[in-house]
NUMILO-183471 format. One line per 3 residues: number of its first residue (from 1); their letters; for each residue x, y, z of N, C-alpha, C. Coordinates in steps of 0.001 Angstrom, whole numbers, plus 500000, padded with zeros to 6 digits. Atoms other than C-alpha are relative to their C-alpha. Layout:
N
NUM) a) X,Y,Z,X,Y,Z,X,Y,Z ~ ...
This chain:
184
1) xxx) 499972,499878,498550,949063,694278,738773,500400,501415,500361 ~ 499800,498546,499436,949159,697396,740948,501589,499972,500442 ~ 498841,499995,499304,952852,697905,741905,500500,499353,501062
4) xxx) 499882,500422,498568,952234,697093,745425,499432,498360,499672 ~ 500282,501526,500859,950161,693649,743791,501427,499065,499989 ~ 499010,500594,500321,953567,693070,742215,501085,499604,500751
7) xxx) 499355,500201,499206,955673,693581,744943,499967,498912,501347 ~ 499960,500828,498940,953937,691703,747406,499683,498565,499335 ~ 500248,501289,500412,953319,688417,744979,501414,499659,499666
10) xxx) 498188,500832,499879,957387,688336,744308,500546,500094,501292 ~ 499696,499894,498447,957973,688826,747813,499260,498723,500475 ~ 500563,500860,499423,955626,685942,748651,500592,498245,499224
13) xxx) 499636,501647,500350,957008,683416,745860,501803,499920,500132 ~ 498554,500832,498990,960841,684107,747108,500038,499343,500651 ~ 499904,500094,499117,960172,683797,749921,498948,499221,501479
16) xxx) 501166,500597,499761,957111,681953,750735,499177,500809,501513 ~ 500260,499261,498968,956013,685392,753039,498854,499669,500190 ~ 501323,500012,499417,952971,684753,755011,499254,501171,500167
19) xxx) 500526,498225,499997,952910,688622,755602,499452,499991,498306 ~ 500336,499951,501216,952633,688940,751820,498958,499580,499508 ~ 501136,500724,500397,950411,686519,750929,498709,500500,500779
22) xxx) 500706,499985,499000,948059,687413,753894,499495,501222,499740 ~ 500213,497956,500548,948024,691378,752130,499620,499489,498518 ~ 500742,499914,501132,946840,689983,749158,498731,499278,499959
25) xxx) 501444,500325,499439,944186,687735,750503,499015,501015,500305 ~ 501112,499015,499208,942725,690516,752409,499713,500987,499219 ~ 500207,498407,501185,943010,693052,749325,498986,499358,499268
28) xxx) 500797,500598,500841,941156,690463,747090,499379,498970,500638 ~ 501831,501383,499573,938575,688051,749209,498951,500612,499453 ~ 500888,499341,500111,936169,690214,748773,499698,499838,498565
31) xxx) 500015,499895,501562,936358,690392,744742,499635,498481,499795 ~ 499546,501397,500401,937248,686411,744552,498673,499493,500881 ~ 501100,501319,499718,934376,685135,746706,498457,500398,499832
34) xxx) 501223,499462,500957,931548,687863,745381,499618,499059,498868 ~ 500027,500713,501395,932312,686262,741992,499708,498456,499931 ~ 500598,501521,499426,932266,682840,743558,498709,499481,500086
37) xxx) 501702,500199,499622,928990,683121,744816,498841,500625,499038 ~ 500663,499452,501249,927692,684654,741816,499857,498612,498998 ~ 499901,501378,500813,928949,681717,739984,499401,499164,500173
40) xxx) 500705,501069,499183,927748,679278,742241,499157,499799,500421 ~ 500887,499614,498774,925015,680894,744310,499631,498893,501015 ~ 499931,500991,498794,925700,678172,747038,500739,500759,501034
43) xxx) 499072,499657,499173,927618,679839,750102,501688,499235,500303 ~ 499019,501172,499528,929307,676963,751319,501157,499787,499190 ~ 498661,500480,501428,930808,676085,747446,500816,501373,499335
46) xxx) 499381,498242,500484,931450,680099,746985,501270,499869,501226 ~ 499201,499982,498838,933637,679114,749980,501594,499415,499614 ~ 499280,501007,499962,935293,676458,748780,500927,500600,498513
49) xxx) 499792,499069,501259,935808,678157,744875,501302,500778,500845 ~ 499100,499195,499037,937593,680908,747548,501584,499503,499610 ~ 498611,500650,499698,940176,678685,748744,500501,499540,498727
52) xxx) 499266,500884,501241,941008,676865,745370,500818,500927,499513 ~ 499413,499206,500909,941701,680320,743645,500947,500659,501080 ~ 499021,498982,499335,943998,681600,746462,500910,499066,499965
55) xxx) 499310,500794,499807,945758,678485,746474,500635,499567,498274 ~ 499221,500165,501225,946506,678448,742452,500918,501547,500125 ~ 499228,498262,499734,947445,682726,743703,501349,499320,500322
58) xxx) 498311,500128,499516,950495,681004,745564,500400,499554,499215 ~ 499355,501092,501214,951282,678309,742985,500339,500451,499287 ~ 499422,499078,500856,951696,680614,740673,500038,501970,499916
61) xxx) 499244,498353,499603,952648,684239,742424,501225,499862,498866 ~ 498580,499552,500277,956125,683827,740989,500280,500058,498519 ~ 500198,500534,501703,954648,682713,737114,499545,501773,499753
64) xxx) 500677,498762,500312,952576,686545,736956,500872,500895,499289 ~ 498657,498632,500849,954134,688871,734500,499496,501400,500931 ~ 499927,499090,499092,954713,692360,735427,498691,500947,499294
67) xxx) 500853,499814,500692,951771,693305,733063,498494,499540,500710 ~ 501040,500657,499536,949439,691046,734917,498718,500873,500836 ~ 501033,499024,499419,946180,693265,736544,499689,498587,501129
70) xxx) 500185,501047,498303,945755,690870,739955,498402,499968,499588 ~ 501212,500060,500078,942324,691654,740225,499287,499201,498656 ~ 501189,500903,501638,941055,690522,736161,500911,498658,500190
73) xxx) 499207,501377,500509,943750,687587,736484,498817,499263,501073 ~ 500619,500557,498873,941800,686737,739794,498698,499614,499767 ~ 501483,500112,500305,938128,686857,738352,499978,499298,499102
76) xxx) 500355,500802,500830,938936,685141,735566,500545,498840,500483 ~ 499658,501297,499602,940425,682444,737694,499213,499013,500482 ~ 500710,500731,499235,937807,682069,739985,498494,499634,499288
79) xxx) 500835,500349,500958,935039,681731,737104,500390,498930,499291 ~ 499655,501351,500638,937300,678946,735665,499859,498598,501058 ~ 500232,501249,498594,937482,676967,739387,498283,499853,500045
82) xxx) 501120,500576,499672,933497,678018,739623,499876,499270,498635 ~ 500681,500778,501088,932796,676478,736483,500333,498311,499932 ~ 499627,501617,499751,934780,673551,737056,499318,499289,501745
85) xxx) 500670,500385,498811,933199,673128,740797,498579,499587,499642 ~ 501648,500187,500478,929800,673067,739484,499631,499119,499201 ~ 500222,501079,500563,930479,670678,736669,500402,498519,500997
88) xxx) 499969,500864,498943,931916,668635,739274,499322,499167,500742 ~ 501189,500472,499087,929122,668684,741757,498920,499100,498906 ~ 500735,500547,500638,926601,667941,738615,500421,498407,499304
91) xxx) 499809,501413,500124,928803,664822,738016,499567,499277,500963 ~ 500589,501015,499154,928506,663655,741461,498720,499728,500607 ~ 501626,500185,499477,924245,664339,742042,500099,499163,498650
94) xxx) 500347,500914,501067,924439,662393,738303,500047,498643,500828 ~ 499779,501544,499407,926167,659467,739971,499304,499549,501339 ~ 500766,500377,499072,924417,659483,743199,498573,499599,499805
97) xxx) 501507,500385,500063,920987,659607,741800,499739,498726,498834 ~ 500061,501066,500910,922366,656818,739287,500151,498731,501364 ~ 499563,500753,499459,923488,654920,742247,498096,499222,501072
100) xxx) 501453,500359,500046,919739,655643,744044,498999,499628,499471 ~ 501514,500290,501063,917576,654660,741092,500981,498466,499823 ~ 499450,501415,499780,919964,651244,741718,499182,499232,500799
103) xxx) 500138,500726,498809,919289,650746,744828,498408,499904,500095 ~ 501587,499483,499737,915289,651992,744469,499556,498368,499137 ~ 500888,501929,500693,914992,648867,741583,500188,499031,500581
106) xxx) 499560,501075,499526,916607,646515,743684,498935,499678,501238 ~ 501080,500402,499134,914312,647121,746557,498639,499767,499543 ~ 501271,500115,500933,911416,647709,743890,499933,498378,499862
109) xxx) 500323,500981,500595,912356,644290,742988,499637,498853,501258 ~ 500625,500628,498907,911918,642690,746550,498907,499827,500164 ~ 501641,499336,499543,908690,644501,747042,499448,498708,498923
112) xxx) 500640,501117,501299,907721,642475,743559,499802,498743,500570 ~ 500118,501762,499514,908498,639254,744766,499189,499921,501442 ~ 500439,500100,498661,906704,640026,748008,498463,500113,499695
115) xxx) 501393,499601,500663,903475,641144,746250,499771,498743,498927 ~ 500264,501255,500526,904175,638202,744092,499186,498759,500955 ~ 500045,500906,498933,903821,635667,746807,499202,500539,500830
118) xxx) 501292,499654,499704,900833,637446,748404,498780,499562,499151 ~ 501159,500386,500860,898700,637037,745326,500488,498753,499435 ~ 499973,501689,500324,900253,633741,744104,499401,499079,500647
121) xxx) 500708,501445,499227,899572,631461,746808,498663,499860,500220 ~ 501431,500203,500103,896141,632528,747516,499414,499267,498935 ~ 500598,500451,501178,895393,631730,744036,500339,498834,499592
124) xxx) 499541,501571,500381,897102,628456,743760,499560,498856,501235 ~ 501148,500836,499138,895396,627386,746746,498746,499984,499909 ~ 500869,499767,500473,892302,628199,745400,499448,498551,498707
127) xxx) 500401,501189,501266,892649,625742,742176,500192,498346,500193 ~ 500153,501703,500106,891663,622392,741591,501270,499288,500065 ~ 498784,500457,500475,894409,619978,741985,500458,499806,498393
130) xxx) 499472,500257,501622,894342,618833,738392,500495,501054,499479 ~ 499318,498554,500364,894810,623046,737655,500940,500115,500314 ~ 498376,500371,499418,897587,623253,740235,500726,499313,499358
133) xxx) 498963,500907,500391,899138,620537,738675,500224,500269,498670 ~ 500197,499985,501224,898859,621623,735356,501030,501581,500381 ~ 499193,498495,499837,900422,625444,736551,501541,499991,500591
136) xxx) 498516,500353,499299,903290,623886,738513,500805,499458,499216 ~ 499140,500696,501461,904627,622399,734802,500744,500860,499990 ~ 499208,498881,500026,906042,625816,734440,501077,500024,500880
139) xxx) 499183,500153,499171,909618,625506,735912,500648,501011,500421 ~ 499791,498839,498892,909482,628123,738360,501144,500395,500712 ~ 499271,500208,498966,912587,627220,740116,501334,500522,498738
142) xxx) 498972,499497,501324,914942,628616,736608,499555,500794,499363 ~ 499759,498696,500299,913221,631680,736438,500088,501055,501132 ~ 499449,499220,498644,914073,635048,738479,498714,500893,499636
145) xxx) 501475,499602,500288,911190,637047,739089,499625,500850,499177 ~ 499967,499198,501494,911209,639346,736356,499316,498777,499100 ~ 500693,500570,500623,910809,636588,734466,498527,499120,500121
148) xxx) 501312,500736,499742,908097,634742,736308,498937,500868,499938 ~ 501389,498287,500321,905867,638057,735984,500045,499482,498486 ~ 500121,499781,501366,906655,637629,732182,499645,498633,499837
151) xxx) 500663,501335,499954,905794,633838,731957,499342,498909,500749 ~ 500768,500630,498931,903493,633265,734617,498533,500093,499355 ~ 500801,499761,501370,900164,632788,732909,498793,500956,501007
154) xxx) 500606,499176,499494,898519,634533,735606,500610,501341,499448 ~ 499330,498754,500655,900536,637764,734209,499699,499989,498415 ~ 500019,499894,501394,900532,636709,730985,499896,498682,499400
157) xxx) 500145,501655,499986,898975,633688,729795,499626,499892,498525 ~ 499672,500247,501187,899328,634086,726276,500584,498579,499075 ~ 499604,501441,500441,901910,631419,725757,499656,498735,500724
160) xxx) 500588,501141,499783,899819,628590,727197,498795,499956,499883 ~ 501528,500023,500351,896598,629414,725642,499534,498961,498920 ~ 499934,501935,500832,897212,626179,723056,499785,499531,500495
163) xxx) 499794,501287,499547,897954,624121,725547,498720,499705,501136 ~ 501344,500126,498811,894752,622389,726813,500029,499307,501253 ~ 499244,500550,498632,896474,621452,729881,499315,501661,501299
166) xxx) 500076,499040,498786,896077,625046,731254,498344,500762,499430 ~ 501090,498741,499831,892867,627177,729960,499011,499781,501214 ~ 500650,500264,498651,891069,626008,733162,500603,501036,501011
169) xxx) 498889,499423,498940,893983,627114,735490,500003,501326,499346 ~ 499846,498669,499941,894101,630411,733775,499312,501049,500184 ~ 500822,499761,498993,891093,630927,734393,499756,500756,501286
172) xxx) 499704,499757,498669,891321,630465,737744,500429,500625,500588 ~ 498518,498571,500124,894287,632577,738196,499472,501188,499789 ~ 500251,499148,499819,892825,635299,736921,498423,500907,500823
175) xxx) 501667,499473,499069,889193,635442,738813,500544,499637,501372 ~ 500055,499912,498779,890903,634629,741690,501529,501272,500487 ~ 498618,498556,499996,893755,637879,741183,498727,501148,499719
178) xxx) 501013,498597,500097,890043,640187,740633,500236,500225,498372 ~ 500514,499532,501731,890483,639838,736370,499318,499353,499666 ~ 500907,500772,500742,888597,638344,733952,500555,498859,498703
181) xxx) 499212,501154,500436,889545,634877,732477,500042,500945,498446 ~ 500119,500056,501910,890373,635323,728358,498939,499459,499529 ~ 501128,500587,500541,886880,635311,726545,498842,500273,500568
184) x) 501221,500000,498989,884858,636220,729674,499314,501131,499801
């Protein structure tokens, strides 16, 4: 620290001088929020960086040896706050855009069931009763729709291609969803 540095940072942690403190702000903003915004290149968070490192300046005015250079203690302070501000922020756009790709499947999954039940019913009003009755075996009402996409044989009619209860109905199902039955 410059003499005058030294004098006015033990003068400020006796005595908690506002004059003091207020002469070393104004000697070093300039240095401390350059470097900020270098760090950061955000304004706003070069702002905020600012305040953090003037506010560890008071906390520890009275810790500074008499060796201390103000200015390099100051740059390397405010490169430790930007670095920690920035990992910060990149935690909380992590968690927000973890929180939006929540909320995006959850409505994704509405939409599903809504697009479900557009092309279902048409198509189950479409089939023969005996088909219908043969597609309504599937107990619809103990799965969630995830799963009824995965064992609906209109989706996927794999596992009831044995059973000669349904190859009619799946059929059906799929020429009346615009595919082509299995075989066609």
């Amino acid at each position: 620290m410059t003499s005058d540095d030294i004098t006015l940072a033990r003068e400020y942690a006796a005595s908690q001088s506002e004059r003091a403190f207020a002469a070393l702000v104004e000697r070093h903003l300039g240095l401390v929020h350059s470097v900020a915004l270098r760090s950061v290149g955000e304004p706003h968070l070069a702002e905020e960086v600012a305040q953090a490192v003037f506010i560890i300046l008071a906390r520890k005015a009275g810790t500074l040896g008499t060796n201390t250079i103000l200015p390099g203690w100051l740059y390397k302070t405010t490169r430790y706050v930007a670095d920690n501000a920035l990992r910060d922020r990149r935690r909380r756009e992590r968690r927000e855009q973890e929180i939006y790709m929540r909320s995006t499947v959850a409505e994704s999954d509405a939409s599903v069931g809504q697009e479900l039940a557009s092309l279902l019913e048409p198509a189950m009003a479409a089939l023969g009763e005996h088909d219908r009755n043969a597609a309504l075996r599937i107990p619809h009402s103990e799965l969630r729709t995830g799963e009824v996409l995965n064992f609906h044989p209109v989706f996927d009619p794999r596992p009831f291609a044995a059973n000669p209860a349904f190859p009619s109905a799946n059929g059906a199902f799929h020429i009346s969803l615009g595919q082509r039955p299995n075989g066609a």
